[in-house]
C-alpha positions in Angstrom: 11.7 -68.8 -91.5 10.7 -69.6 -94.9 7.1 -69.0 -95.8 5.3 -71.6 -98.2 3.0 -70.3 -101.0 1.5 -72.7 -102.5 1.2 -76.7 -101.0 1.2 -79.8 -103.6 0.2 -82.7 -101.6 -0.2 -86.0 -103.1 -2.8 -88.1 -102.6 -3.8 -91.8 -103.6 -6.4 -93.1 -101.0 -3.6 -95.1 -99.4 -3.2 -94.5 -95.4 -0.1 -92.7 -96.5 -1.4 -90.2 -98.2 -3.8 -89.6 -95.9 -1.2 -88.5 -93.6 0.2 -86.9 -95.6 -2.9 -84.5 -96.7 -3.5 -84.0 -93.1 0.3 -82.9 -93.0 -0.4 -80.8 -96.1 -3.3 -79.3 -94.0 -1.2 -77.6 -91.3 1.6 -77.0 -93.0 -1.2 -74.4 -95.6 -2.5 -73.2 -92.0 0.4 -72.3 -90.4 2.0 -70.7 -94.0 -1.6 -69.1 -95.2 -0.7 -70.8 -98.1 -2.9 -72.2 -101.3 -3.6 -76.0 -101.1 -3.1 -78.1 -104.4 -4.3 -81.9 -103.6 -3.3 -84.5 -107.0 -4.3 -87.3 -107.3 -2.3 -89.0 -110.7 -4.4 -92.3 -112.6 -0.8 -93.7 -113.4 -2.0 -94.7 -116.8 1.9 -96.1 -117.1 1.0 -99.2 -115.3 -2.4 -99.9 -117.5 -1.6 -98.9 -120.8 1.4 -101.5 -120.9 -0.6 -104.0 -119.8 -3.2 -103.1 -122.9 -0.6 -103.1 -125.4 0.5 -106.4 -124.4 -3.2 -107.8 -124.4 -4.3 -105.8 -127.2 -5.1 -102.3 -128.0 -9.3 -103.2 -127.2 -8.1 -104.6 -123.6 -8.3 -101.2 -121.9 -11.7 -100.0 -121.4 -12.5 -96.6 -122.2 -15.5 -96.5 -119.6 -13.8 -98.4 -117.1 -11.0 -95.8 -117.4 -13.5 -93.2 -117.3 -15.1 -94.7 -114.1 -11.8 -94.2 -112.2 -11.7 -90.7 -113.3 -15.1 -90.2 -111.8 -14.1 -91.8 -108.7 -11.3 -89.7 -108.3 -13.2 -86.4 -108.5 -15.6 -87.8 -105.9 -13.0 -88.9 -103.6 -11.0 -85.4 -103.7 -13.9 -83.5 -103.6 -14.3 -85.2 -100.1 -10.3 -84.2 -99.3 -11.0 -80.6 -100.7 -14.1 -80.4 -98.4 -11.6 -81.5 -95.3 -9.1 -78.8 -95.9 -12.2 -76.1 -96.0 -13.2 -77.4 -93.0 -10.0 -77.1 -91.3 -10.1 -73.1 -92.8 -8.1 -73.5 -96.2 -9.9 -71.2 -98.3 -7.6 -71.7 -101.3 -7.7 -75.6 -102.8 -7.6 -77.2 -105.6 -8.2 -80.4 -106.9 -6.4 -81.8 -109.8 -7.3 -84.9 -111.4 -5.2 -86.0 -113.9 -3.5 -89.6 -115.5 -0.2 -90.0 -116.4 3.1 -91.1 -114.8 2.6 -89.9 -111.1 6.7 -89.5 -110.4 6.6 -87.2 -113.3 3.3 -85.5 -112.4 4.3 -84.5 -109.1 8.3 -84.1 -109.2 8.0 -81.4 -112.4 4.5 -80.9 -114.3 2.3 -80.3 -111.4 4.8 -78.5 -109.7 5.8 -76.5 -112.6 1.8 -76.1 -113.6 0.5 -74.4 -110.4 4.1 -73.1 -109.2 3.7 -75.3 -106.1 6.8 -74.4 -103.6 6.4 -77.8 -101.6 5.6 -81.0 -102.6 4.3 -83.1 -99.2 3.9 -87.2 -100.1 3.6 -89.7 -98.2 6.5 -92.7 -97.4 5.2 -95.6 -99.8 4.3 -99.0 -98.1 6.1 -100.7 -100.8 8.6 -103.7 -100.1 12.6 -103.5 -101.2 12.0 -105.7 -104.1 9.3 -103.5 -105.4 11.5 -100.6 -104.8 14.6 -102.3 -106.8 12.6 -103.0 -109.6 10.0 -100.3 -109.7 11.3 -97.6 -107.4 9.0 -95.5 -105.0 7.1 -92.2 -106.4 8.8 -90.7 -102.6 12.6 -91.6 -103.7 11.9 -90.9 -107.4 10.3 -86.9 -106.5 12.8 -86.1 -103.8 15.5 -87.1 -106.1 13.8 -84.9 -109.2 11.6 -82.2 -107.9 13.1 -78.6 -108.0 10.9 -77.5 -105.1 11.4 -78.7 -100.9 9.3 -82.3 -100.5 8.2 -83.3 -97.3 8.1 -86.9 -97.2 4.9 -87.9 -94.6 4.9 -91.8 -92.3 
């Protein structure tokens, strides 16, 4: 049986990725493996909408508020996987295209061997026109992906 190594998981406060973390969780348990938890600020989706409003619309100390928010809302998730006796965890913050983030550079940056996600909630018209971050990373990452729902 293959042995993971080192456990990207996903996470974006949805009740997805929750499941998905937990998932994340066992799998590291059973494997002894490192945990990485991501969370991406898709700046994709907000920087568009600035350029189309004007450069000002985006505000730096709003954008800097998520950030913080982030951090304090993994920190929590890191805190669960030490508690459930993962003694090697991560927490990557980071903003930028989340498909991208977790299908290659993430993957790529900590050597990650299994990306777990969870099953978006999105609707097929959202999917047509925007595709899911699950469809788009098991069709681009180089690495298993367990898709969580």
């Amino acid at each position: 049986m293959h042995k993971y190594q080192k456990i990207l998981v996903g996470v974006d406060g949805s009740p997805q990725a929750h499941a998905a973390l937990d998932r994340a969780i066992e799998l590291a348990k059973q494997n002894d493996a490192a945990l990485i938890i991501a969370s991406v600020l898709n700046s994709d989706k907000y920087v568009g909408l600035g350029m189309a409003l004007g450069a000002n619309y985006i505000n730096k100390a709003a954008e800097v508020d998520l950030l913080g928010r982030l951090q304090d809302s993994g920190s929590v998730l890191v805190n669960q996987a030490k508690s459930a006796g993962i003694t090697d965890v991560t927490l990557e913050i980071t903003e930028g295209n989340s498909k991208t983030a977790l299908a290659e550079d993430l993957v790529t940056k900590y050597a990650a061997d299994l990306v777990v996600i969870g099953a978006t909630g999105t609707n097929v018209v959202e999917r047509v026109l925007i595709g899911s971050n699950a469809h788009f990373i098991v069709q681009h990452a180089k690495v298993d992906v367990l898709v969580v729902r």
